[in-house]
MMTF fields as JSON, N, C-alpha, C and O atoms, coordinates in Angstrom:
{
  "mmtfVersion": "1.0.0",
  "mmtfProducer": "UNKNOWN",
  "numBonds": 343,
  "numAtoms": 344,
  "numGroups": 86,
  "numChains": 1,
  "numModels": 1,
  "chainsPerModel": [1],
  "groupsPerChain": [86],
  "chainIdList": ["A"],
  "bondAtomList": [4, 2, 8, 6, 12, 10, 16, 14, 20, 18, 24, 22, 28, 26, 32, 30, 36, 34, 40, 38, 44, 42, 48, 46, 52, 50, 56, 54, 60, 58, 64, 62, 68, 66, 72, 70, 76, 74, 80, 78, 84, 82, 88, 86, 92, 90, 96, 94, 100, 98, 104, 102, 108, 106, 112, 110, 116, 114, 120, 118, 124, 122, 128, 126, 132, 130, 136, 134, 140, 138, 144, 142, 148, 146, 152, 150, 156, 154, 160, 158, 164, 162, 168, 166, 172, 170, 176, 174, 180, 178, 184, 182, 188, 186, 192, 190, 196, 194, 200, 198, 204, 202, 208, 206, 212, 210, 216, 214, 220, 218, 224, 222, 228, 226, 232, 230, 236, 234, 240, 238, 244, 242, 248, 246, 252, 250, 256, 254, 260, 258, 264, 262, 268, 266, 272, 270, 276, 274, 280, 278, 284, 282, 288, 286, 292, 290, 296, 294, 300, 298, 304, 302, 308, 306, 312, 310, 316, 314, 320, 318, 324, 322, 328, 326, 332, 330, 336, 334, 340, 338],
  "bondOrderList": [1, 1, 1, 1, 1, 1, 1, 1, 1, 1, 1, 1, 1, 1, 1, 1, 1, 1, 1, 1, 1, 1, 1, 1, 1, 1, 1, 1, 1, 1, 1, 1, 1, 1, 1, 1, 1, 1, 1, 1, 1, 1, 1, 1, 1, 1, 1, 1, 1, 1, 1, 1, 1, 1, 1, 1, 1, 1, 1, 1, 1, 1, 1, 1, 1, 1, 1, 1, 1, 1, 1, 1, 1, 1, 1, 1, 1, 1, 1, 1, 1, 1, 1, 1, 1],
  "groupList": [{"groupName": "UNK", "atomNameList": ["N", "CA", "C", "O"], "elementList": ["N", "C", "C", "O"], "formalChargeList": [0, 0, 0, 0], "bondAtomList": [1, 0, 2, 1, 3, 2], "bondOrderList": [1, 1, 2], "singleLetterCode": "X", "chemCompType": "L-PEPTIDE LINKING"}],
  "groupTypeList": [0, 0, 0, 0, 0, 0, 0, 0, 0, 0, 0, 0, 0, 0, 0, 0, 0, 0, 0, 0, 0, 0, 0, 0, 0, 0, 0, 0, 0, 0, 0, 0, 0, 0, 0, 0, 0, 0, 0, 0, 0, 0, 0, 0, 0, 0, 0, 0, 0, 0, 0, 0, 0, 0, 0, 0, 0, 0, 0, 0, 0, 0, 0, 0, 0, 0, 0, 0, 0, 0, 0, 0, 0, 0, 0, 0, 0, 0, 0, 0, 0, 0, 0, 0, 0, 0],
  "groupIdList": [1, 2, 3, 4, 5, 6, 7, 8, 9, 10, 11, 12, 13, 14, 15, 16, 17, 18, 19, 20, 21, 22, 23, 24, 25, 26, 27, 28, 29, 30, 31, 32, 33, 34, 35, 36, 37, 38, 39, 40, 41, 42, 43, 44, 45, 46, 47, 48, 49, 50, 51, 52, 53, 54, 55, 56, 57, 58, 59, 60, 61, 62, 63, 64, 65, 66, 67, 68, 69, 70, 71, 72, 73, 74, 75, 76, 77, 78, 79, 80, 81, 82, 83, 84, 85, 86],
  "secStructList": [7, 7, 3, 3, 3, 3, 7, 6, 6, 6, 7, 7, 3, 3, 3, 3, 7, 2, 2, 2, 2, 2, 2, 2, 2, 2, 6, 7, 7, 7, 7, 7, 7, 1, 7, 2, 2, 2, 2, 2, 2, 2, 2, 2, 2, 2, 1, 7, 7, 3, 3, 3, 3, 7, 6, 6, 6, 7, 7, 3, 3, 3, 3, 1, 1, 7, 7, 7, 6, 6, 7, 7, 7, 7, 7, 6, 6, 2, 2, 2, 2, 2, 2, 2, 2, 7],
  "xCoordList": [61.22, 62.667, 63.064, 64.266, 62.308, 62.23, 63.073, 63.234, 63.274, 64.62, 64.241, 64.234, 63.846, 63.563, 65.156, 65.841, 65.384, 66.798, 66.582, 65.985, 67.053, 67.213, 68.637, 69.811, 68.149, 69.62, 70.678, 70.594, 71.792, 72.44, 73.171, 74.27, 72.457, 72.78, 71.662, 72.006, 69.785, 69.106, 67.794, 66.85, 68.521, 67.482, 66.263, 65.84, 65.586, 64.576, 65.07, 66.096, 64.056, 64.208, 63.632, 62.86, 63.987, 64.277, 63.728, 63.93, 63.027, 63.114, 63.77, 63.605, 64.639, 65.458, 64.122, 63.678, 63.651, 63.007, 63.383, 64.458, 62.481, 63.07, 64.094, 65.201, 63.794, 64.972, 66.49, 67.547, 66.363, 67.472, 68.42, 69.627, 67.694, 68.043, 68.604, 69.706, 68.365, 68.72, 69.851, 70.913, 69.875, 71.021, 72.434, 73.492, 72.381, 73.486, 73.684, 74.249, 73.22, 73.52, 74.57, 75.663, 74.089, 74.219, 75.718, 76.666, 75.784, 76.683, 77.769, 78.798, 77.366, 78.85, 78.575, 79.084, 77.568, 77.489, 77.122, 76.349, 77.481, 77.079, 75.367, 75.207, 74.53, 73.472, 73.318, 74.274, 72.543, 72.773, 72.716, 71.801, 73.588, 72.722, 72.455, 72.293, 72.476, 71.794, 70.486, 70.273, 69.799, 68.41, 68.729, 69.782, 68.223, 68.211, 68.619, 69.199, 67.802, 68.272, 69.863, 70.297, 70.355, 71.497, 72.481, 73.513, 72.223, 73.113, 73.629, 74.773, 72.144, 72.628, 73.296, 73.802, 73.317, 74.059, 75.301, 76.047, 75.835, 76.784, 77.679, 78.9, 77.407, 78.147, 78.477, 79.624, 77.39, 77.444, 78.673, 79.142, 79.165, 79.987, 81.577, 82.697, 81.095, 82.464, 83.597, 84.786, 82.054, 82.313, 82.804, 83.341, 82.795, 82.632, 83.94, 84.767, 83.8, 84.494, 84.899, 84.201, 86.231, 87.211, 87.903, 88.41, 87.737, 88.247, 90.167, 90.862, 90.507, 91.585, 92.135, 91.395, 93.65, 94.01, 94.895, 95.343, 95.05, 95.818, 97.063, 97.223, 98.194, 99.109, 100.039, 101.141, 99.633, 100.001, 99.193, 99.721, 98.093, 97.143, 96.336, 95.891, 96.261, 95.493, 93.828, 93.206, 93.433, 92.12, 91.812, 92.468, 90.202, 89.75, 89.405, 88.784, 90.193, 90.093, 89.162, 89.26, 88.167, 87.268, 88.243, 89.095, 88.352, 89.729, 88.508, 87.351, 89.027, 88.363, 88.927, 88.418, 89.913, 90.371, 90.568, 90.062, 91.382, 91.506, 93.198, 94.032, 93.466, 94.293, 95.765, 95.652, 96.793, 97.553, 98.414, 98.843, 98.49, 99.556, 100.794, 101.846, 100.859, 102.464, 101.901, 102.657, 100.989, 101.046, 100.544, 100.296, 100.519, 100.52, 99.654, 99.884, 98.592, 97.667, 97.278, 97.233, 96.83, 96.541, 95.066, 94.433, 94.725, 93.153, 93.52, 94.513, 92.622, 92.531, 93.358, 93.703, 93.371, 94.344, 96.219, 97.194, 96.114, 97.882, 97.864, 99.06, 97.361, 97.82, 97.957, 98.905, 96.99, 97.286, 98.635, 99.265, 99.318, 100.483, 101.21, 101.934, 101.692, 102.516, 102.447, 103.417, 101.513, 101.387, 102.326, 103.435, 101.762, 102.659, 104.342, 105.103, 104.648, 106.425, 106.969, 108.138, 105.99, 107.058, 107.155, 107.805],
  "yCoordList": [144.145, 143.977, 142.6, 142.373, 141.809, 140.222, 140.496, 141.492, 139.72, 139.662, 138.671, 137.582, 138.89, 137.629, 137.831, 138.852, 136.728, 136.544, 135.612, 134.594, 135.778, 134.695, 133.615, 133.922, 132.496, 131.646, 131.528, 131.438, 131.534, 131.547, 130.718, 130.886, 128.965, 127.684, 127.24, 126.86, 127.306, 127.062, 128.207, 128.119, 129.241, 130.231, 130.709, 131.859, 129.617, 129.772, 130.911, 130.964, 131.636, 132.637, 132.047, 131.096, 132.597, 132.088, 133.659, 134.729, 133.71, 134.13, 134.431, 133.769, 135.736, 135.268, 136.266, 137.34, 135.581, 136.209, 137.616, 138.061, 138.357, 139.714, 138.951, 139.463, 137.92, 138.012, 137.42, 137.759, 136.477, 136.338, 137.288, 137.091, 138.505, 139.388, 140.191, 140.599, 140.609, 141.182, 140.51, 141.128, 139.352, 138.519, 138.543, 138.515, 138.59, 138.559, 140.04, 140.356, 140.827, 142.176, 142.299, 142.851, 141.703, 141.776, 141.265, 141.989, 140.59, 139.841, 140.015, 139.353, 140.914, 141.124, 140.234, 140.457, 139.142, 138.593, 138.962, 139.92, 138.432, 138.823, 137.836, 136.716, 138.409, 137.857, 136.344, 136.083, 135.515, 134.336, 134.39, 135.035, 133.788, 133.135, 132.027, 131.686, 131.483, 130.282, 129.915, 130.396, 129.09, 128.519, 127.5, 126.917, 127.148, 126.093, 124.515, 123.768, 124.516, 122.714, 123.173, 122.117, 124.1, 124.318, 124.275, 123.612, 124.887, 125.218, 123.64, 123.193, 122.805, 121.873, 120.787, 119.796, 121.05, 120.103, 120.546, 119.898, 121.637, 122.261, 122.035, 122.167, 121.883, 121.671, 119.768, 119.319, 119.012, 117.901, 117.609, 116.479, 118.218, 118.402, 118.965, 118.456, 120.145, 120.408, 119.288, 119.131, 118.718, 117.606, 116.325, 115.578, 115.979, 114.496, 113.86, 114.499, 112.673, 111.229, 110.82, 110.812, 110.384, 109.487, 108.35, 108.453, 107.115, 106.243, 105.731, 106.075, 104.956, 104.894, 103.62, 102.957, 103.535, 101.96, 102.433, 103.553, 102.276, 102.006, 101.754, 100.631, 102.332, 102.154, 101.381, 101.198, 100.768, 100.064, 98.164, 97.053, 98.515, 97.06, 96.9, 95.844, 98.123, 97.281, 97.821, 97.894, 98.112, 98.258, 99.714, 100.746, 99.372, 100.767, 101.735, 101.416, 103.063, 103.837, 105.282, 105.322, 106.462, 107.204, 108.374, 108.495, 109.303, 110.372, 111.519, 111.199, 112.956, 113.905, 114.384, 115.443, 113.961, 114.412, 113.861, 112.761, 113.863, 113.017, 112.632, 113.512, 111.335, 110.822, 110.766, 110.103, 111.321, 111.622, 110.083, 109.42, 109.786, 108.674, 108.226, 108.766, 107.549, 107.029, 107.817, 107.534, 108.514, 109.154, 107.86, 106.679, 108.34, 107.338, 107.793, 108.828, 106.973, 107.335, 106.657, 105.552, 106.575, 105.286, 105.586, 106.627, 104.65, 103.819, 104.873, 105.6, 104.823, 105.635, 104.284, 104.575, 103.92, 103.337, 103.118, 102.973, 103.185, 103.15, 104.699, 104.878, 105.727, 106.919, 107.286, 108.008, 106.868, 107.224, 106.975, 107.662, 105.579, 104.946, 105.5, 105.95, 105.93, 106.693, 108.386, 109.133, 108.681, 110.489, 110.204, 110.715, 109.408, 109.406, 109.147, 109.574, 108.098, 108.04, 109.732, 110.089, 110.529, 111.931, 112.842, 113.888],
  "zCoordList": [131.419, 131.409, 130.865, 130.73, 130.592, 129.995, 128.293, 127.588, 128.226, 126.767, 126.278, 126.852, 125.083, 123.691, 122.969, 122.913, 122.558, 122.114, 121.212, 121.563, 119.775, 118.921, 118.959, 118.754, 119.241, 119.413, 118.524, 117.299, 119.285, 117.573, 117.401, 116.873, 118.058, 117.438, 116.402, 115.283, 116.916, 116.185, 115.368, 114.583, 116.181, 115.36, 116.239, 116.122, 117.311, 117.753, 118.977, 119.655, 118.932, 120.027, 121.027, 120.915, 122.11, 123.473, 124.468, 123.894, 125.985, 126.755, 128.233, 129.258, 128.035, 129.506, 130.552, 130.145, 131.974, 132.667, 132.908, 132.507, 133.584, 134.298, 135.399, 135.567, 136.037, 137.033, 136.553, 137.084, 135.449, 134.613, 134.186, 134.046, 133.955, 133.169, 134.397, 134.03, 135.68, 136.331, 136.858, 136.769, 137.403, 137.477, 136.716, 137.345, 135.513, 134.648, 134.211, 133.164, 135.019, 134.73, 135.926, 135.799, 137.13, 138.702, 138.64, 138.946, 138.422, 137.903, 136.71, 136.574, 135.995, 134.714, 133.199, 132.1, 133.598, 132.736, 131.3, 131.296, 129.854, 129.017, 128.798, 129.284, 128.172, 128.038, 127.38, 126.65, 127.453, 126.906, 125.517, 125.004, 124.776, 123.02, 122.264, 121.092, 123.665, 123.001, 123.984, 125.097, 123.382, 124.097, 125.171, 124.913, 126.16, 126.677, 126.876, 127.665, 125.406, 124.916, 123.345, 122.885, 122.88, 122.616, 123.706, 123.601, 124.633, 125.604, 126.219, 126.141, 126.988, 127.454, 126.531, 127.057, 124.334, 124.027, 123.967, 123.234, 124.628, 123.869, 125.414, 125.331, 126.045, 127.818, 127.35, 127.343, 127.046, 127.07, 125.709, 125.847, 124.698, 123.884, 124.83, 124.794, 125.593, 125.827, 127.221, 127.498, 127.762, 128.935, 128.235, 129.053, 127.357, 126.727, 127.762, 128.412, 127.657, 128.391, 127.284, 126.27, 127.359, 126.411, 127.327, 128.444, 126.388, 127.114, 126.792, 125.836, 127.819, 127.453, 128.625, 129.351, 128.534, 129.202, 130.655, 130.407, 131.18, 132.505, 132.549, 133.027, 132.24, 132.088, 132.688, 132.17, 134.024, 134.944, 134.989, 134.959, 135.052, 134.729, 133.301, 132.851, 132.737, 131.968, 131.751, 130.691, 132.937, 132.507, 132.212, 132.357, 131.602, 130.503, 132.137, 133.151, 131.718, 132.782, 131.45, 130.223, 132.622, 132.357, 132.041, 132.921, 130.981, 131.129, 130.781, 130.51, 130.847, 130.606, 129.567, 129.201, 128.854, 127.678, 126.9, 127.125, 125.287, 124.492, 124.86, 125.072, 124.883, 125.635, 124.533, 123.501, 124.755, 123.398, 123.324, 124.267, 121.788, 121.637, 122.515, 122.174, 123.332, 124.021, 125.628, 126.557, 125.922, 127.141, 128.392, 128.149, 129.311, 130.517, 131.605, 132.231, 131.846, 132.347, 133.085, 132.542, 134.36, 135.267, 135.846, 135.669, 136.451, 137.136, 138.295, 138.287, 139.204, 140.245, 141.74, 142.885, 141.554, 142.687, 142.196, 142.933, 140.415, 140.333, 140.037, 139.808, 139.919, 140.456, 141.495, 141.803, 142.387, 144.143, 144.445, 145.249, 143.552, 143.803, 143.277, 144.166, 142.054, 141.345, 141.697, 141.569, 142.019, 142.457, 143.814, 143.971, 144.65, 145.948, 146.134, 147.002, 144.724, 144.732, 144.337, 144.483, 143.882, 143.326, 144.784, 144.817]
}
């Protein structure tokens, strides 16, 4: 019941176990297509960190997105402060 799968970031085929395979059946899932080390660059692509300024002090704060021109974004202690005035 083991599944060879050719990836379809680098080509190399890949093995999902019998219990993989039963799992993502179990589950609804569609089968994987990519390999392993595609997969983990492709999470590390969709996660990326953008940096950006603090709209309140100043300093370089960690964002999960790309931070748009003129928007306002604060450090984790002047949002605690500003989330709490609304």
């Amino acid at each position: 019941m083991s599944l060879t799968i050719t990836c379809a970031t680098c080509s190399k085929e890949f093995t999902m176990s019998d219990e993989e395979v039963a799992y993502f059946k179990k589950k609804g899932y569609q089968m994987r297509k990519h390999c392993l080390e595609c997969s983990a660059k492709r999470r590390e692509t969709l996660h990326q960190i953008y940096r950006g300024l603090c709209a309140t002090c100043g300093c370089d704060i960690s964002l999960p997105f790309n931070p748009s021109e003129g928007g306002k974004y604060y450090c984790r202690q002047h949002y605690t402060k500003v989330s709490n005035q609304h």
